[in-house]
C-alpha positions in Angstrom: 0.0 0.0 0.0 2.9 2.5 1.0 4.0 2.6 -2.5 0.5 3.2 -4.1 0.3 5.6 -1.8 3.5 7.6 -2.6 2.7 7.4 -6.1 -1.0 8.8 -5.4 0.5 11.7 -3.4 3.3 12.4 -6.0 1.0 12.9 -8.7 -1.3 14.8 -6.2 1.7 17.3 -5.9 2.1 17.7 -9.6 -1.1 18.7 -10.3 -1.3 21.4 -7.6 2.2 22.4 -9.1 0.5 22.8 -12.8 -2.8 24.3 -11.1 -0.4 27.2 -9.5 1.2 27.6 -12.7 -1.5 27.6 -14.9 -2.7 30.6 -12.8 -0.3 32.8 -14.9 -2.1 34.2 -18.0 -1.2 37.2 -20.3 -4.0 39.2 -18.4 -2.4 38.0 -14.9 1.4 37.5 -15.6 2.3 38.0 -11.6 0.0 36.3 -9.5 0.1 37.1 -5.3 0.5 34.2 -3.0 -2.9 35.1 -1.5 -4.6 34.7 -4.9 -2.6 31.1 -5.0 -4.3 30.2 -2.0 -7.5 31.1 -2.9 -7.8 29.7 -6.1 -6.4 26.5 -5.2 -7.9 26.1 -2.2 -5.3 25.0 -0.6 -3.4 25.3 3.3 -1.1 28.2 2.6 1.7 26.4 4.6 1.1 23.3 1.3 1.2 26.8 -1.3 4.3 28.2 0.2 6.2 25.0 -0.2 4.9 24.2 -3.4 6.0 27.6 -4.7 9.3 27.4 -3.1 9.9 24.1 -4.9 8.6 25.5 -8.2 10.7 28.6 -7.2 14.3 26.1 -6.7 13.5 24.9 -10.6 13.3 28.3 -11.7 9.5 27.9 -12.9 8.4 30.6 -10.9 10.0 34.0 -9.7 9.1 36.3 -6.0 8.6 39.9 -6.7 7.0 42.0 -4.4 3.9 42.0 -6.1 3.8 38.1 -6.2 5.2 35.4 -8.2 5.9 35.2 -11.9 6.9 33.4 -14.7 10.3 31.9 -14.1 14.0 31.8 -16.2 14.0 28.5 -16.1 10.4 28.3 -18.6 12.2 29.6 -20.9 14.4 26.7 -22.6 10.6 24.8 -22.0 9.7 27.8 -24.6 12.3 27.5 -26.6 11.6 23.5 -27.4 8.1 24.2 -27.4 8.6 26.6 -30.0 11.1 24.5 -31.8 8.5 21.6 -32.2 5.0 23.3 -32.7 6.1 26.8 -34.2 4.0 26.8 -37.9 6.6 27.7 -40.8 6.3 31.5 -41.8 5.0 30.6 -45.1 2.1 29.2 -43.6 1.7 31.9 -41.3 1.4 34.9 -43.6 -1.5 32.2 -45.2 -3.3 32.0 -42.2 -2.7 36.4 -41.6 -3.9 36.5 -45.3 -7.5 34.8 -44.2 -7.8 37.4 -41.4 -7.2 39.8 -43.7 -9.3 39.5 -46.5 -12.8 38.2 -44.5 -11.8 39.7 -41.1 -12.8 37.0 -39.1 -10.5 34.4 -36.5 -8.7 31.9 -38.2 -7.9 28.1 -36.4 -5.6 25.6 -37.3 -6.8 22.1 -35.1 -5.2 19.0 -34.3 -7.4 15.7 -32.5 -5.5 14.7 -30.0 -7.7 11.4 -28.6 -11.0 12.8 -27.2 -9.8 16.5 -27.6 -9.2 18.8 -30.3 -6.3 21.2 -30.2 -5.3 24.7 -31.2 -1.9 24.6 -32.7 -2.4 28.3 -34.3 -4.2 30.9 -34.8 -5.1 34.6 -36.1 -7.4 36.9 -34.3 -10.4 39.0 -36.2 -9.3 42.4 -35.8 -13.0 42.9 -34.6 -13.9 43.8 -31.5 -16.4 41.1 -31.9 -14.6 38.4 -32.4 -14.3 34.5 -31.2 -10.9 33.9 -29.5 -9.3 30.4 -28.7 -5.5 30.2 -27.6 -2.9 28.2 -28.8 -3.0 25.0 -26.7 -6.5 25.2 -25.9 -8.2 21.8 -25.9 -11.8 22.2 -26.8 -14.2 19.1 -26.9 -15.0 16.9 -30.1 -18.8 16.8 -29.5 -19.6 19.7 -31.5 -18.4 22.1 -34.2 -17.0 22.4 -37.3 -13.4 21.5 -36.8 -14.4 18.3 -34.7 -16.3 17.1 -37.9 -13.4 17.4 -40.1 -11.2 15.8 -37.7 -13.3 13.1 -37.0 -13.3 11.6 -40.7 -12.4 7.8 -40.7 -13.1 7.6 -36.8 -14.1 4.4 -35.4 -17.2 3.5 -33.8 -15.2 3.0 -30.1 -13.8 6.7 -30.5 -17.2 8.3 -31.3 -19.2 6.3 -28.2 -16.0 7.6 -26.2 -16.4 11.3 -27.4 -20.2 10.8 -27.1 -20.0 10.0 -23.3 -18.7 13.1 -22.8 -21.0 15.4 -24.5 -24.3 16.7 -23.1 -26.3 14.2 -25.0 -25.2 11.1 -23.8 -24.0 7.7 -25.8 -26.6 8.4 -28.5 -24.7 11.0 -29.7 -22.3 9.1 -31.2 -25.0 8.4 -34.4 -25.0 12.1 -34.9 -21.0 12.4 -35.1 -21.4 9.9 -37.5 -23.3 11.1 -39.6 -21.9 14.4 -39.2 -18.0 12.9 -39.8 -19.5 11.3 -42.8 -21.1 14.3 -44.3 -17.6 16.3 -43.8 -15.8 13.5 -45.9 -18.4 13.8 -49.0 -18.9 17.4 -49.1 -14.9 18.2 -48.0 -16.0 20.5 -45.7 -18.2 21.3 -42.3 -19.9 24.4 -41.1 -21.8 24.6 -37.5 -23.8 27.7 -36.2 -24.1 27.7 -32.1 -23.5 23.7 -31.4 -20.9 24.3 -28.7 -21.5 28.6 -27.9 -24.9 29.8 -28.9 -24.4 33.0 -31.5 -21.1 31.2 -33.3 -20.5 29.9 -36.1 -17.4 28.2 -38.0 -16.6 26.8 -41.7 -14.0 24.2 -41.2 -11.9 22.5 -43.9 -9.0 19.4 -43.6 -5.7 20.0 -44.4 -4.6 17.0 -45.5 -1.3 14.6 -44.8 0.9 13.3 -47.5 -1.0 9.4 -46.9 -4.3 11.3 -47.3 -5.7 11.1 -44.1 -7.0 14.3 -42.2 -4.3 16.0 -40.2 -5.8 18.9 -39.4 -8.7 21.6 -39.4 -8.3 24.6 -40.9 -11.6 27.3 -39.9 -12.5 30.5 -40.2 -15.5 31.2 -37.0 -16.9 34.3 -35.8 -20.2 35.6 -34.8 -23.0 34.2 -36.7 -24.7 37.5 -37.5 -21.4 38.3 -39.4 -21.2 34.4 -40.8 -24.0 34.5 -42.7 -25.3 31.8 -45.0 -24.8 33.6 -47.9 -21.0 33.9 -47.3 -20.4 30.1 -46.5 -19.6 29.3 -50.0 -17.0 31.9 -50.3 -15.5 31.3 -47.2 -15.5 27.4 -48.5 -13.6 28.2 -51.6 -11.2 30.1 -49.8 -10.2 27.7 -46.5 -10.2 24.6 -49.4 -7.7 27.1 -51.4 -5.3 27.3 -48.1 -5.6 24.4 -46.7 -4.5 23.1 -50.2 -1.0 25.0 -49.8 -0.8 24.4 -46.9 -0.2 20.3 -47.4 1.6 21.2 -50.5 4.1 22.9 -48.0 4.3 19.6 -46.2 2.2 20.2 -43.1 3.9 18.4 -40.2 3.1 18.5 -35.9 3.9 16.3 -33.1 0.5 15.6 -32.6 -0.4 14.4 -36.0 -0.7 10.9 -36.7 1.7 9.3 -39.1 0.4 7.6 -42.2 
């Protein structure tokens, strides 16, 4: 039992460690010791000696106004960078969507039960949807998870279906909306996951064939307007085609 119970208690640790870092966001990039405490709920005697720990690995740093970011993140960054960064090239692709129907642009990975934003370009609206890079959102719903979802088997939908608000009977409508994605080549949604959004998603596809990623334009849906769905189509299917001419490659995308 003693070693079940180390183990249980070391992972314990871990995840209080990645819940105090996790507290730091671009909004809240120096976080106090009292706000630790109360968004973890946890004994401030267990905080302070978590932090101190984080602190000796140089995760975190002690200013007077609380604890930031740490030196030793940044070679974390730098291989982070190294491995996920998108090539410039199909950067200034994903900038020109932005630019020429002003609304956010995603790139999306599946990653098991979860999708994944790997990139991204912000509407310049004020009005805009916004998802950061690393965000996993559910597969349940939306355009993206219909794309990535094409050739999925019947175990990963009833899996993916469990965890949506409809239950295991979902899984007939991921079917059927995987399958549509597949024939038409793309997938559109309006409000399935956040009432008043919706996205046109396309695949980009892997040198086997297979889907390796979403590419989708989303926004409000009184901007997205059926009427624009076809030209919005045209234009991800033109992208996403140069973009897996460039040879689009990520550590989360299956190998063929």
């Amino acid at each position: 039992m003693e070693p079940e119970q180390a183990s249980g208690s070391g992972v314990r640790s871990v995840r209080r460690a990645l819940d105090i870092l996790s507290l730091l966001t671009e909004e809240q990039p120096v976080v106090p010791l009292r706000t630790v405490v109360e968004a973890t709920g946890l004994p401030k005697t267990t905080v302070v000696r978590l932090v101190q720990t984080l602190e000796q690995y140089g995760l975190l740093w002690a200013t007077e106004a609380g604890y930031m970011a740490g030196p030793g993140l940044w070679r974390w960054a730098y291989l982070a960078a190294s491995s996920w960064q998108l090539p410039p090239e199909t950067v200034d692709l994903l900038r020109g969507l932005v630019a020429r129907h002003g609304e956010t642009v995603n790139l999306m990975i599946r990653r098991d039960v979860q999708r994944v934003c790997v990139a991204q370009q912000e509407s310049p609206r004020p009005l805009r949807h916004v998802v950061r890079i690393g965000d996993e959102l559910p597969l349940w719903a939306g355009a993206s998870s219909k794309v990535l979802l094409s050739g999925a088997d019947d175990a990963l939908l009833s899996r993916i279906a469990l965890l949506s608000p409809h239950g295991e009977g979902h899984a007939a409508q991921l079917r059927a909306w995987s399958d549509e994605a597949e024939r038409a080549g793309f997938a559109v949604s309006h409000g399935e996951r956040e009432s008043g959004l919706t996205a046109v998603a396309v695949p980009i596809r892997a040198a086997g064939g297979g889907v390796a990623a979403s590419l989708s334009l989303s926004g409000p849906s009184s901007r997205m307007t059926d009427d624009l769905i076809a030209c919005f189509t045209a234009d991800l299917l033109d992208v996403s085609a140069r973009i897996a001419a460039e040879g689009f490659d990520h550590p989360l995308v299956p190998r063929s």
